[in-house]
N, CA, C and O atoms as a GROMACS GRO file, in nm:
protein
  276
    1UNK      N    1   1.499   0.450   1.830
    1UNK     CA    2   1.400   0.422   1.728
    1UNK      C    3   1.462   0.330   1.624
    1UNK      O    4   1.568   0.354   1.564
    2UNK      N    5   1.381   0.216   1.608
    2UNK     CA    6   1.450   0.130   1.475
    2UNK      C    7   1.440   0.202   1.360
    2UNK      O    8   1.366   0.297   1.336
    3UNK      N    9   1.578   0.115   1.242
    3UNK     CA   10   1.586   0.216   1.110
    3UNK      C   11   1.467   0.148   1.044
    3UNK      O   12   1.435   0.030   1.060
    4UNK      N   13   1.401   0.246   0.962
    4UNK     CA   14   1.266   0.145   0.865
    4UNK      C   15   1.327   0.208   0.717
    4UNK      O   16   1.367   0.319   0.684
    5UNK      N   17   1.311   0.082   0.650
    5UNK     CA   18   1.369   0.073   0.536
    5UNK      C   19   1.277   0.225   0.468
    5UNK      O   20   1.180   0.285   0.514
    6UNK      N   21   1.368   0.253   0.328
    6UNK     CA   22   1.310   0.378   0.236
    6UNK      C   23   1.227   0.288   0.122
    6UNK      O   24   1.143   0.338   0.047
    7UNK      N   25   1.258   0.171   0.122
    7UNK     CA   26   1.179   0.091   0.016
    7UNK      C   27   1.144   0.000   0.068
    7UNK      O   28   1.194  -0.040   0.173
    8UNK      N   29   1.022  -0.071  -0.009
    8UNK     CA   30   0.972  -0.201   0.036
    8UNK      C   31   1.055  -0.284  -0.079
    8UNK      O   32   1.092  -0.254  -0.192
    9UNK      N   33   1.064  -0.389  -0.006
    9UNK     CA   34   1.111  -0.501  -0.142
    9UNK      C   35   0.991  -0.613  -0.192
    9UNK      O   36   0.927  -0.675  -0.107
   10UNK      N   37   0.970  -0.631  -0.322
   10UNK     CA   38   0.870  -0.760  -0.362
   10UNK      C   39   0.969  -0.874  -0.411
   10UNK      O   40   1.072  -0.864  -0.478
   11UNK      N   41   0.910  -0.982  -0.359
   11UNK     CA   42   0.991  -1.092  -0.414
   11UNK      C   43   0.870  -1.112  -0.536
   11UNK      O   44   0.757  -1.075  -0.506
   12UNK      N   45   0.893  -1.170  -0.671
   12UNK     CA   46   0.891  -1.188  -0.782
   12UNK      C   47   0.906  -1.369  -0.792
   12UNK      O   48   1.016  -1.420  -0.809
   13UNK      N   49   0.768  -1.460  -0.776
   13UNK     CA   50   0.787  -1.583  -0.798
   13UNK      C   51   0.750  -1.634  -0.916
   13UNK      O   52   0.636  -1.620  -0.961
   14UNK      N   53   0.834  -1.692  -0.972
   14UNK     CA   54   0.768  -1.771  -1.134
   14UNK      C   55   0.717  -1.834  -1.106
   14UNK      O   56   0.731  -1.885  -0.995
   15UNK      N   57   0.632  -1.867  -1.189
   15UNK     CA   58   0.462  -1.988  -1.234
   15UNK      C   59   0.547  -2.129  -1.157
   15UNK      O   60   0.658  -2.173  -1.188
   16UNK      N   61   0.458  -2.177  -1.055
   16UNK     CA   62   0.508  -2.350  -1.009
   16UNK      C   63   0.559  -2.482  -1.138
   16UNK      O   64   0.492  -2.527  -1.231
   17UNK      N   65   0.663  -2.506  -1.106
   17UNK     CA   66   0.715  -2.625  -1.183
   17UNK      C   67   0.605  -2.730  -1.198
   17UNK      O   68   0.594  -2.781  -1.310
   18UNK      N   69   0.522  -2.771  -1.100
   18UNK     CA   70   0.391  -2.890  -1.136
   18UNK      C   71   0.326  -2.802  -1.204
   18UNK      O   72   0.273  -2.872  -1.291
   19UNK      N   73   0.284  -2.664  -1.228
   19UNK     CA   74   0.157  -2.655  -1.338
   19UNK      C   75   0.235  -2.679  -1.486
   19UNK      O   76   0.356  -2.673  -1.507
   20UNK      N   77   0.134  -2.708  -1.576
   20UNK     CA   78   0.147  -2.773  -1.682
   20UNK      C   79   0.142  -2.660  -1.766
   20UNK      O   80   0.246  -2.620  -1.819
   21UNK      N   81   0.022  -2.596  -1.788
   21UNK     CA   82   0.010  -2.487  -1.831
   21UNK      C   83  -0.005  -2.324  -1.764
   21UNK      O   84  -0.060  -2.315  -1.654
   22UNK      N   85   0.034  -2.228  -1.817
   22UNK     CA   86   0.062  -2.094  -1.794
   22UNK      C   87  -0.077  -2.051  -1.759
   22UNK      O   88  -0.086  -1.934  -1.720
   23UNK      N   89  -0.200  -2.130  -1.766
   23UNK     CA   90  -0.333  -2.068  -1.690
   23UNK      C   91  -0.348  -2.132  -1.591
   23UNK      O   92  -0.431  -2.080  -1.516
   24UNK      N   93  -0.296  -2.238  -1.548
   24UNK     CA   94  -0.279  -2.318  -1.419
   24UNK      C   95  -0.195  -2.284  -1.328
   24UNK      O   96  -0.203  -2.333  -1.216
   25UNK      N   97  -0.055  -2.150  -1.375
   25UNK     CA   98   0.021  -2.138  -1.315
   25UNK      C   99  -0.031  -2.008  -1.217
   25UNK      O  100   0.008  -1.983  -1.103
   26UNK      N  101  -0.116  -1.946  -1.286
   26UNK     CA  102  -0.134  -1.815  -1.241
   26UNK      C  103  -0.307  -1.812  -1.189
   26UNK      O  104  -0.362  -1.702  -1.182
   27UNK      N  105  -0.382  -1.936  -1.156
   27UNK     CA  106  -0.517  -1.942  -1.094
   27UNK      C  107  -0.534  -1.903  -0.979
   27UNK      O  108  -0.628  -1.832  -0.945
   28UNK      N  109  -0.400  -1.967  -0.868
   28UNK     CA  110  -0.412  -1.913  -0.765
   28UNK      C  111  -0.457  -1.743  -0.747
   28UNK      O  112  -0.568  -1.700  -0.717
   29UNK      N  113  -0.310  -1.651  -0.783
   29UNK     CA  114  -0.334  -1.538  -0.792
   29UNK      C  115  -0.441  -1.468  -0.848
   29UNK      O  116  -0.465  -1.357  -0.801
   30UNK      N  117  -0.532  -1.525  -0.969
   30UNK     CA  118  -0.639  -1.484  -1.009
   30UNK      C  119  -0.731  -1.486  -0.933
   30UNK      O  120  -0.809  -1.392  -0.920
   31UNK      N  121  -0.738  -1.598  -0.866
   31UNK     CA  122  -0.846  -1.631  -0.753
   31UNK      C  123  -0.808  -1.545  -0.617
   31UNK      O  124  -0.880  -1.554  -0.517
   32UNK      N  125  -0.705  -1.470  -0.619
   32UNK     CA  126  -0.721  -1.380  -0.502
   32UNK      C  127  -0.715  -1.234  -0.539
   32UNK      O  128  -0.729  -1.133  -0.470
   33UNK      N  129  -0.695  -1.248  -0.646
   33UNK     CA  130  -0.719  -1.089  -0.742
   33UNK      C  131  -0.857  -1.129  -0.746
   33UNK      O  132  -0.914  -1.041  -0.682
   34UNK      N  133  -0.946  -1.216  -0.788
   34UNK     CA  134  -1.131  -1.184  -0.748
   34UNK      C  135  -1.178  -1.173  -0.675
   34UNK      O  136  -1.288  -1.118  -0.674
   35UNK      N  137  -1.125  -1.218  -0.579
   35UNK     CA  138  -1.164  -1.231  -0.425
   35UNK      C  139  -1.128  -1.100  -0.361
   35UNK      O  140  -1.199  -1.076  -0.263
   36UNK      N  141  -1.037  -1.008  -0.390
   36UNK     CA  142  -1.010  -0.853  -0.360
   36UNK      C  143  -1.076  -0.780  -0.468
   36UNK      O  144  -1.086  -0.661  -0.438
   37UNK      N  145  -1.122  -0.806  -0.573
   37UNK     CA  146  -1.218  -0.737  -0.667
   37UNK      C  147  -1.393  -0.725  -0.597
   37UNK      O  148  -1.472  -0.631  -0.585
   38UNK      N  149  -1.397  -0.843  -0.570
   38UNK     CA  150  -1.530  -0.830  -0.490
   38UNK      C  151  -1.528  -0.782  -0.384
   38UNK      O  152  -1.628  -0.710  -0.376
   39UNK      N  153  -1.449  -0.775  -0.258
   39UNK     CA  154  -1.453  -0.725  -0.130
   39UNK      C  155  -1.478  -0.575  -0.176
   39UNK      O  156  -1.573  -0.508  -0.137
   40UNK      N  157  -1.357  -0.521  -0.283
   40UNK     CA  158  -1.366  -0.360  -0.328
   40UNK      C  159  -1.514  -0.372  -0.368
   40UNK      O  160  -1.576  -0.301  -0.289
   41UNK      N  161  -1.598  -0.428  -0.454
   41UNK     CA  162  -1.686  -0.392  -0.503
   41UNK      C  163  -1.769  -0.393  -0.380
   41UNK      O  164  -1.809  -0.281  -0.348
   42UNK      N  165  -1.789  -0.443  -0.341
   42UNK     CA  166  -1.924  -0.497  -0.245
   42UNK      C  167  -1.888  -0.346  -0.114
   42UNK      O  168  -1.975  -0.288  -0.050
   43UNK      N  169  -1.742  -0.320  -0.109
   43UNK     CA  170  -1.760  -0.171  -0.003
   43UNK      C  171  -1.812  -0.074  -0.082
   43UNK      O  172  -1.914  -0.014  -0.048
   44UNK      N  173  -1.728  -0.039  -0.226
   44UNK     CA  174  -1.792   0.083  -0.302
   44UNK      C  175  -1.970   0.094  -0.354
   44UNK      O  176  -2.035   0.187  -0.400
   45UNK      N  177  -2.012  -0.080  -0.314
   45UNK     CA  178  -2.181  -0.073  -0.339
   45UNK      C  179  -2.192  -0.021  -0.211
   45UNK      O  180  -2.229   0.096  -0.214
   46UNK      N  181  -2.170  -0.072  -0.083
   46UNK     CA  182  -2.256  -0.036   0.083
   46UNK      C  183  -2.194   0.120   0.082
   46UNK      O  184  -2.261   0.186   0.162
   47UNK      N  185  -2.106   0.188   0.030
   47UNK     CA  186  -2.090   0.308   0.068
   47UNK      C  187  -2.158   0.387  -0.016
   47UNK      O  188  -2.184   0.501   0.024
   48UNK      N  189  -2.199   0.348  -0.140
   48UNK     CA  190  -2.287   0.404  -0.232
   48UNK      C  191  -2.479   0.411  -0.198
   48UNK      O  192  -2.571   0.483  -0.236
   49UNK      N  193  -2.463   0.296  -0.113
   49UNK     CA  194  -2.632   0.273  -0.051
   49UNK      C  195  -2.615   0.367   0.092
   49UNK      O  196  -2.727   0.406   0.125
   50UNK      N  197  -2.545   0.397   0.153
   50UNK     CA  198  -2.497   0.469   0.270
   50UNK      C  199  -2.535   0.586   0.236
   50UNK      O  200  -2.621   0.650   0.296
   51UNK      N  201  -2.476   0.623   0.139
   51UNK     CA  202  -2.486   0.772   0.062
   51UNK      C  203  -2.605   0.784   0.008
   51UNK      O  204  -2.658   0.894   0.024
   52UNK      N  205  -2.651   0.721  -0.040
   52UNK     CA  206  -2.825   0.730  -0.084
   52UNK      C  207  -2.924   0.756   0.014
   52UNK      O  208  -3.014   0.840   0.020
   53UNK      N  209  -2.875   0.637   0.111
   53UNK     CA  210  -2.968   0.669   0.215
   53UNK      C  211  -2.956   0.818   0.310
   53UNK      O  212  -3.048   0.866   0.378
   54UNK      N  213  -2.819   0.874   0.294
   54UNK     CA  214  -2.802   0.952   0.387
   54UNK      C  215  -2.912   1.092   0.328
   54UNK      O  216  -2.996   1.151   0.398
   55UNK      N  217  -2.876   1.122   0.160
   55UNK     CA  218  -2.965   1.200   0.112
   55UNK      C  219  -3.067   1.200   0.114
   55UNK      O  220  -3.116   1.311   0.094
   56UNK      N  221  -3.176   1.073   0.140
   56UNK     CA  222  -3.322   1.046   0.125
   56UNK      C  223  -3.313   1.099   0.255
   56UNK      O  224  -3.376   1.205   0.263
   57UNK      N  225  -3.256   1.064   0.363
   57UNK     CA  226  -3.273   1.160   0.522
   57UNK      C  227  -3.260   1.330   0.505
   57UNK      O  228  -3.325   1.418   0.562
   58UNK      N  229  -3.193   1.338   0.444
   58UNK     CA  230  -3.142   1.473   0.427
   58UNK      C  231  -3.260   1.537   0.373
   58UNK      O  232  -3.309   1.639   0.422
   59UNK      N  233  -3.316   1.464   0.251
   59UNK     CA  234  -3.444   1.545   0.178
   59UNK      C  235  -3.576   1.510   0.266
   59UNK      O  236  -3.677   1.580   0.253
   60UNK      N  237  -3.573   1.408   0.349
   60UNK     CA  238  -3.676   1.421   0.462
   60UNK      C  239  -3.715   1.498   0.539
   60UNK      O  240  -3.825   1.544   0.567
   61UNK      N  241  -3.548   1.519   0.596
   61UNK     CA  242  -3.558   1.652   0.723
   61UNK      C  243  -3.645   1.726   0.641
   61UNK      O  244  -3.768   1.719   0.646
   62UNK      N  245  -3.558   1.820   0.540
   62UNK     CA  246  -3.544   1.960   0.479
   62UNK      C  247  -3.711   1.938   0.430
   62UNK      O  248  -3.767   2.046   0.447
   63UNK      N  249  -3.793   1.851   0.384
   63UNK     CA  250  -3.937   1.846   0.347
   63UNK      C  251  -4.032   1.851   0.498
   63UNK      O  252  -4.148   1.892   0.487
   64UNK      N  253  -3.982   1.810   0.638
   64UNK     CA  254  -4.060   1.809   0.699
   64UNK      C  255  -4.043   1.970   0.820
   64UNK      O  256  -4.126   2.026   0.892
   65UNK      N  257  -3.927   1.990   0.798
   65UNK     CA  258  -3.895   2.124   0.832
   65UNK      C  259  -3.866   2.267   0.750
   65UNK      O  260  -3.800   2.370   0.768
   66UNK      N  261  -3.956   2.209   0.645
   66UNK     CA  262  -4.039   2.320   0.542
   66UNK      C  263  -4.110   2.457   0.648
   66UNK      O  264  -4.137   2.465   0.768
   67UNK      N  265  -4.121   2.555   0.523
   67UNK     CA  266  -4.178   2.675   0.593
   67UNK      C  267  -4.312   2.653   0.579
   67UNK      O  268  -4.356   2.618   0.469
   68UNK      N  269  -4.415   2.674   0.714
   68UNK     CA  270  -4.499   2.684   0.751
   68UNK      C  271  -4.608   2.766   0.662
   68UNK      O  272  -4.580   2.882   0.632
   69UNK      N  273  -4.725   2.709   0.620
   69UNK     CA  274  -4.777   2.854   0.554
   69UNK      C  275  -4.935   2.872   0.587
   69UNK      O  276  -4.995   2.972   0.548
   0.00000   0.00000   0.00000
């Protein structure tokens, strides 16, 4: 069995020498920190409509397999 490390390591890159300014340096990463902000959002909305829908079934059954009177 190979050894697997006890830690992960991050390499740590400073802002690119061509950006000019410190909001130019860090757009990239912003732009993929939104781009993983929305993917999260857009699952926690479809699992939230999932779940809605599952209850509107749930209160369907339980209304159409009501007691008889």
């Amino acid at each position: 069995m190979a050894h697997r490390p006890d830690r992960i390591r991050i390499e740590v890159f400073g802002p690119n020498e061509v950006a000019e300014t410190t909001e130019e340096a860090f757009r990239p990463s912003d732009d993929a920190i939104c781009s993983l902000a929305r993917l999260i959002g857009r699952q926690m909305a479809r699992e939230q409509f999932e779940h809605a829908r599952a209850l509107e079934r749930k209160q369907a059954r339980q209304n159409r397999s009501g007691p008889l009177q």
